[in-house]
N, CA, C and O atoms as a Tripos MOL2 file, in Angstrom:
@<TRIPOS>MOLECULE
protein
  152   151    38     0     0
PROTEIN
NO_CHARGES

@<TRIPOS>ATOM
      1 N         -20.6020  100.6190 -127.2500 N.3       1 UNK1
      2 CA        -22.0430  100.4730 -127.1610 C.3       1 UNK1
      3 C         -22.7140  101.5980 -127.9520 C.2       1 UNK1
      4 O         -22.3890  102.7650 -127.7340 O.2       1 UNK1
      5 N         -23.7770  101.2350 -129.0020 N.am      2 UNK2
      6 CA        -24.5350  102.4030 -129.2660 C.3       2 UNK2
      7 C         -25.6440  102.3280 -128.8770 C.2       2 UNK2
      8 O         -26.2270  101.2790 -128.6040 O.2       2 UNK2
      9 N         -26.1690  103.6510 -128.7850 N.am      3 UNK3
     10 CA        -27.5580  103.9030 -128.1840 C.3       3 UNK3
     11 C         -28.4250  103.6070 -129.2990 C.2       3 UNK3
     12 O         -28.3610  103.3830 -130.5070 O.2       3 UNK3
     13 N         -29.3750  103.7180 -128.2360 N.am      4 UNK4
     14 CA        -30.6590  102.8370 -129.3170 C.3       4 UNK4
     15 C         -31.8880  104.2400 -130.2050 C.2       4 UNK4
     16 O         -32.6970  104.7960 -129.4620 O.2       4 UNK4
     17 N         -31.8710  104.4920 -131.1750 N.am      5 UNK5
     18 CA        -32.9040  105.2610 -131.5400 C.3       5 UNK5
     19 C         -34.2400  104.3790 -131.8200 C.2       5 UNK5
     20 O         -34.5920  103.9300 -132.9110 O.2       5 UNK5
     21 N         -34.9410  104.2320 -130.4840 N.am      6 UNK6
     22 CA        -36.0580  103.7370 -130.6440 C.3       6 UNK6
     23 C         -37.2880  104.4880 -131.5040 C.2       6 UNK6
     24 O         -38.1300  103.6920 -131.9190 O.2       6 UNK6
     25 N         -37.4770  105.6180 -131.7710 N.am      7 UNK7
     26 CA        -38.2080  106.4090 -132.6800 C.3       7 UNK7
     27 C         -37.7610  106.3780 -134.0630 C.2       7 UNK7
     28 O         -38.5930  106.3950 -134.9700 O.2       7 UNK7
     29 N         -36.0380  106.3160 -134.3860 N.am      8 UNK8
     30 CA        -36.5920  105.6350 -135.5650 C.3       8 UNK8
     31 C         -36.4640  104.1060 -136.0930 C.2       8 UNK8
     32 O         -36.3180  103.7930 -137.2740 O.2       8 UNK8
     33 N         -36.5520  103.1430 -134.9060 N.am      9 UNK9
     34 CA        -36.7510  101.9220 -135.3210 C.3       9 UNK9
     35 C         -37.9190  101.6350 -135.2960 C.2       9 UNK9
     36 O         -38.0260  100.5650 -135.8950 O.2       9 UNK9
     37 N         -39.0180  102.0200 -134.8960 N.am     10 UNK10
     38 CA        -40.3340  102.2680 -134.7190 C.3      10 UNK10
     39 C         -41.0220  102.9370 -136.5590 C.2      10 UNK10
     40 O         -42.0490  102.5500 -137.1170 O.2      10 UNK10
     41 N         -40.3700  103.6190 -136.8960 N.am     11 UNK11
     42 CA        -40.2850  104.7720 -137.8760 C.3      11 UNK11
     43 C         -40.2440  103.5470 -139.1230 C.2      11 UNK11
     44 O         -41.2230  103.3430 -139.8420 O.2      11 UNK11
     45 N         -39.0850  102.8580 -139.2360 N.am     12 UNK12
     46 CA        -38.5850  101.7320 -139.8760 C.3      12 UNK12
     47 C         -39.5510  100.6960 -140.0190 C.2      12 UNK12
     48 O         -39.8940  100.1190 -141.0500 O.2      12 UNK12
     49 N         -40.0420  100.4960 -138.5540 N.am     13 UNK13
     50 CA        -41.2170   99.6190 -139.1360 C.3      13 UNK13
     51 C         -42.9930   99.4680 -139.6410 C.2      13 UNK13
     52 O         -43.8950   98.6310 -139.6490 O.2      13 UNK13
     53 N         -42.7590  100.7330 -139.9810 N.am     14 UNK14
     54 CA        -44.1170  101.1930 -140.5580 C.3      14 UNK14
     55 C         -44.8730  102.5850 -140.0900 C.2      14 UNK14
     56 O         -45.6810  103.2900 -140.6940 O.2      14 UNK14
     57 N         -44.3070  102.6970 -138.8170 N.am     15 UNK15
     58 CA        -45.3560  103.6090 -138.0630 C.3      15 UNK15
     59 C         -45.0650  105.0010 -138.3580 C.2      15 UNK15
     60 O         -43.9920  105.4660 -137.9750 O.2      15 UNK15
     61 N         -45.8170  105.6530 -138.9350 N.am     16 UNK16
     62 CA        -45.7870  107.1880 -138.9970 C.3      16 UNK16
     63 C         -45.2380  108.0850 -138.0330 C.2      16 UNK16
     64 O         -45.1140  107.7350 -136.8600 O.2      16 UNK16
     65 N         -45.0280  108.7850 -138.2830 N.am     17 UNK17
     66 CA        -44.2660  109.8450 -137.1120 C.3      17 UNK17
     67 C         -45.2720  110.7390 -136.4190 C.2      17 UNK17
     68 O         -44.9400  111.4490 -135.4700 O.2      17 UNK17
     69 N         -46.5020  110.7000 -136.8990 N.am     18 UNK18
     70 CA        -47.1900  111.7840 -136.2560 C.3      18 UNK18
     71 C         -47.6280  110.6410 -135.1850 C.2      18 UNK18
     72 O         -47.8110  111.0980 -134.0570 O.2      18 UNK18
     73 N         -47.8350  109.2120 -135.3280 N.am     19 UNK19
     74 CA        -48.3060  108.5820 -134.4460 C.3      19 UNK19
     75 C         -47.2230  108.0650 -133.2450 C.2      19 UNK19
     76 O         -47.5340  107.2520 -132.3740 O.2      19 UNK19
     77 N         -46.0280  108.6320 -133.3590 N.am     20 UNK20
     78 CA        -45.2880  108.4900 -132.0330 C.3      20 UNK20
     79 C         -45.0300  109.5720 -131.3480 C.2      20 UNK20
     80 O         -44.3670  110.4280 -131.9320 O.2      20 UNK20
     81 N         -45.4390  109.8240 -130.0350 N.am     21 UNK21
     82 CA        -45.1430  110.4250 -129.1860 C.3      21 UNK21
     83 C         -44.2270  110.4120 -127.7830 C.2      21 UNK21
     84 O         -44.3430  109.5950 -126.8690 O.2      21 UNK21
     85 N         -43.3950  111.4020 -127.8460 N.am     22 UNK22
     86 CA        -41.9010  111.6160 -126.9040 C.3      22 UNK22
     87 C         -42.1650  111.7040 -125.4230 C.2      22 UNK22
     88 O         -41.4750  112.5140 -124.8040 O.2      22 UNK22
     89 N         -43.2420  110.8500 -124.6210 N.am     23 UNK23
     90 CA        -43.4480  111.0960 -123.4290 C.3      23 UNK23
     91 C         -42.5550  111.6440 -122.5160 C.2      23 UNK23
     92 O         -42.9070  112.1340 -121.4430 O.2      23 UNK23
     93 N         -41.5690  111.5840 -122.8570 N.am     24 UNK24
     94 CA        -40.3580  111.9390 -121.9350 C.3      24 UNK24
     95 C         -40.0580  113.5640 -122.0170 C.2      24 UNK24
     96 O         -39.6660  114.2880 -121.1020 O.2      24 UNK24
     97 N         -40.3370  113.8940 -123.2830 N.am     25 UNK25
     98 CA        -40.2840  115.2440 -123.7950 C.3      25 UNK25
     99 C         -40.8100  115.8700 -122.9190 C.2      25 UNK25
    100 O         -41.7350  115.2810 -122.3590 O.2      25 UNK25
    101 N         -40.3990  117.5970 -122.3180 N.am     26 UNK26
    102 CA        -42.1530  117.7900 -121.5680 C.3      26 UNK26
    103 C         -42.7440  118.4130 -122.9110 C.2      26 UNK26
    104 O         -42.3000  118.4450 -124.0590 O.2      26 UNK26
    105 N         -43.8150  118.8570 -122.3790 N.am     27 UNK27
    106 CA        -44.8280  118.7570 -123.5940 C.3      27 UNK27
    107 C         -44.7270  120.3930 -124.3410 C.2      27 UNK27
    108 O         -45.5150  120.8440 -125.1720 O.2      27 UNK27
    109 N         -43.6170  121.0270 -123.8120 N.am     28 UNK28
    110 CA        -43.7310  122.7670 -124.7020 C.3      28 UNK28
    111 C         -42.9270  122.1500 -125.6020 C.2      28 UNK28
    112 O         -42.9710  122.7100 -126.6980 O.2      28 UNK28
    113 N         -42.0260  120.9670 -125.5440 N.am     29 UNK29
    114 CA        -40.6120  120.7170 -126.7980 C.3      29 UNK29
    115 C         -41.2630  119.9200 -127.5220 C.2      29 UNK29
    116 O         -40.4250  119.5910 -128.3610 O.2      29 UNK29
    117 N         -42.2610  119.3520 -127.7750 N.am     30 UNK30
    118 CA        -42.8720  118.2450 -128.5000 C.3      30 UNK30
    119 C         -43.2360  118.8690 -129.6190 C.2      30 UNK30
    120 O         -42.7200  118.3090 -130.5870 O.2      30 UNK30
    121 N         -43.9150  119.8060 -129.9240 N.am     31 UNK31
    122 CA        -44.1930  120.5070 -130.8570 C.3      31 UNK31
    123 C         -42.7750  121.1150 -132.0140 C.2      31 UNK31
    124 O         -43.0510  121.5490 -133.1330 O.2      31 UNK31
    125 N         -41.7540  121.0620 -131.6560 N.am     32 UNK32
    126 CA        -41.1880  121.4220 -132.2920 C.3      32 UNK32
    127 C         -40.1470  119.6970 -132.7480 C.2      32 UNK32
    128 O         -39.0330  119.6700 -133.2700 O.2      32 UNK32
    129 N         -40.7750  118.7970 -132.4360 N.am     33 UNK33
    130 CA        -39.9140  117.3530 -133.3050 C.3      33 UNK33
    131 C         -40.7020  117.3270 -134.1610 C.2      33 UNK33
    132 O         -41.6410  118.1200 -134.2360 O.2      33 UNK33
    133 N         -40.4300  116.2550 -135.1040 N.am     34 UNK34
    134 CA        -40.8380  115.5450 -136.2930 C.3      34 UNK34
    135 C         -41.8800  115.1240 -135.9810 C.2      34 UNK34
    136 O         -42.7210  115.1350 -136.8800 O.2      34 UNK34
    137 N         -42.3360  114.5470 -134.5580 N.am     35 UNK35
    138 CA        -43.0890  113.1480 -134.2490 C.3      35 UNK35
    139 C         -44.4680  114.0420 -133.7710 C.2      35 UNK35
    140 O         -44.6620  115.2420 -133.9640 O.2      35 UNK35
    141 N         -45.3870  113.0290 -133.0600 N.am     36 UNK36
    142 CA        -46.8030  113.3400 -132.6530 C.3      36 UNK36
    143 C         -46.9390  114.2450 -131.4920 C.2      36 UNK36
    144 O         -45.8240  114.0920 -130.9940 O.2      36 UNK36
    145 N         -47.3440  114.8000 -130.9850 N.am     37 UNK37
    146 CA        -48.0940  115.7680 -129.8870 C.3      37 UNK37
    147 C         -49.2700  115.5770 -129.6990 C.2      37 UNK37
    148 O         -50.2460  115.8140 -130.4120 O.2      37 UNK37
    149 N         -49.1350  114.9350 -128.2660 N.am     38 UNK38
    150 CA        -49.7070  114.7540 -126.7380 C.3      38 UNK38
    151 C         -50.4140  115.4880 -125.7750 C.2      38 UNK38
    152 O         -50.6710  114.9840 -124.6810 O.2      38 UNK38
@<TRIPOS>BOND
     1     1     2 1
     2     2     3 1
     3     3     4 2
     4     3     5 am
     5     5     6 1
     6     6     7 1
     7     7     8 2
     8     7     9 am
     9     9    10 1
    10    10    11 1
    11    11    12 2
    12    11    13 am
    13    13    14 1
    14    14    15 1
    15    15    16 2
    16    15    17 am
    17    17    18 1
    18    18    19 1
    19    19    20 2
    20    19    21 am
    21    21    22 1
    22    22    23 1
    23    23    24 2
    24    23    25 am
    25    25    26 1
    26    26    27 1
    27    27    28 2
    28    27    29 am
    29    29    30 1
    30    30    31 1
    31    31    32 2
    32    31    33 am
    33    33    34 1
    34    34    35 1
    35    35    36 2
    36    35    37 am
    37    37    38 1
    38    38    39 1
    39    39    40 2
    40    39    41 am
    41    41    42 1
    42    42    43 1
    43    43    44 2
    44    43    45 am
    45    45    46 1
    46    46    47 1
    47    47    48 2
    48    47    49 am
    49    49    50 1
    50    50    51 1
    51    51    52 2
    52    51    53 am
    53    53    54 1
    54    54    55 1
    55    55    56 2
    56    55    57 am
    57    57    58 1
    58    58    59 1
    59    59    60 2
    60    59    61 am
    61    61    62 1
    62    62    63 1
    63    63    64 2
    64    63    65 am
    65    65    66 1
    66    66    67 1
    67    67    68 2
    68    67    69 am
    69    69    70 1
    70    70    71 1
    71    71    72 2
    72    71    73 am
    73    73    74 1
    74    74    75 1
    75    75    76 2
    76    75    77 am
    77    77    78 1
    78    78    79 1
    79    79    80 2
    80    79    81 am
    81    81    82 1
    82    82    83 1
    83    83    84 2
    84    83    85 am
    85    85    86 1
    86    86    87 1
    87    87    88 2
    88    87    89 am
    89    89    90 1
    90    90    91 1
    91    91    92 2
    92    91    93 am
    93    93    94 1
    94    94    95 1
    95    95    96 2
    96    95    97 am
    97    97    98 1
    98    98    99 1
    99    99   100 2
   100    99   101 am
   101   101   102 1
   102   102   103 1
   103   103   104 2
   104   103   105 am
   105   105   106 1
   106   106   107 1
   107   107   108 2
   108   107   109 am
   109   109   110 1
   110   110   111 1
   111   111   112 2
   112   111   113 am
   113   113   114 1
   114   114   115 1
   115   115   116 2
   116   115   117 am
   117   117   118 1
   118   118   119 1
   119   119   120 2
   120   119   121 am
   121   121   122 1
   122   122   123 1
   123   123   124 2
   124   123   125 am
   125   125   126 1
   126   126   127 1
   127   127   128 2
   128   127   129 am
   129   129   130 1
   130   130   131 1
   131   131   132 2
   132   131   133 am
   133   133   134 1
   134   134   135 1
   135   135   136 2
   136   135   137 am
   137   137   138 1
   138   138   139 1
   139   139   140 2
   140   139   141 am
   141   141   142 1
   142   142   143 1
   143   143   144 2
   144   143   145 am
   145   145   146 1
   146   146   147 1
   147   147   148 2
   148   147   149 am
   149   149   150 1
   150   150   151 1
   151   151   152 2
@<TRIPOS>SUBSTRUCTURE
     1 UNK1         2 RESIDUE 1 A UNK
     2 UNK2         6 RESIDUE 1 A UNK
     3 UNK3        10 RESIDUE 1 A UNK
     4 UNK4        14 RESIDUE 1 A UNK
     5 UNK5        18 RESIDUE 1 A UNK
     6 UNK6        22 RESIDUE 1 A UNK
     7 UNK7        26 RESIDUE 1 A UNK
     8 UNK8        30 RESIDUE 1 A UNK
     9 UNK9        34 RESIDUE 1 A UNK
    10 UNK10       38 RESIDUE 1 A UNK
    11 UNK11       42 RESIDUE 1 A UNK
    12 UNK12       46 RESIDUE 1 A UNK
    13 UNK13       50 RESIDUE 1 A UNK
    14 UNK14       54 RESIDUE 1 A UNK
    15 UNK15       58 RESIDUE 1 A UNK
    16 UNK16       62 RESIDUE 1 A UNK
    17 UNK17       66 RESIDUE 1 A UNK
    18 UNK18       70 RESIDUE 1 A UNK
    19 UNK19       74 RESIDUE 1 A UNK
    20 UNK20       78 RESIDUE 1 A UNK
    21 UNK21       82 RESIDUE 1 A UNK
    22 UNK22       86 RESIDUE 1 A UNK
    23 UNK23       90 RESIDUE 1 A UNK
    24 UNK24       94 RESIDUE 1 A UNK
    25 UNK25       98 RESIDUE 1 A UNK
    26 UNK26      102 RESIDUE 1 A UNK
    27 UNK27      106 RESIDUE 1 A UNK
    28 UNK28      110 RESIDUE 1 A UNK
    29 UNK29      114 RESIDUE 1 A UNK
    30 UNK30      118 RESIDUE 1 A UNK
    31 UNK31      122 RESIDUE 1 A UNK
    32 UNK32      126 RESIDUE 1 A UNK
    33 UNK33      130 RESIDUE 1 A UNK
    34 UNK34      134 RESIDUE 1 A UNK
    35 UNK35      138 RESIDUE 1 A UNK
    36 UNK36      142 RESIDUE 1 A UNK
    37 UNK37      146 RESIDUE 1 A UNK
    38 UNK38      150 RESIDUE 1 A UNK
């Protein structure tokens, strides 16, 4: 089974990275991904 990288299948289909955000992340580690901050 592989896991699913939903951020970058999301990524793949058009959507910018600043416009996804890692809800799961807490919010001091968010700042340091690729993606958007929340």
């Amino acid at each position: 089974m592989t896991e699913a990288d939903l951020a970058q299948d999301l990524v793949d289909m058009g959507i910018p990275k600043a416009d996804i955000i890692f809800g799961l992340h807490p919010s001091y580690k968010r700042p340091y991904t690729d993606y958007g901050v929340a």
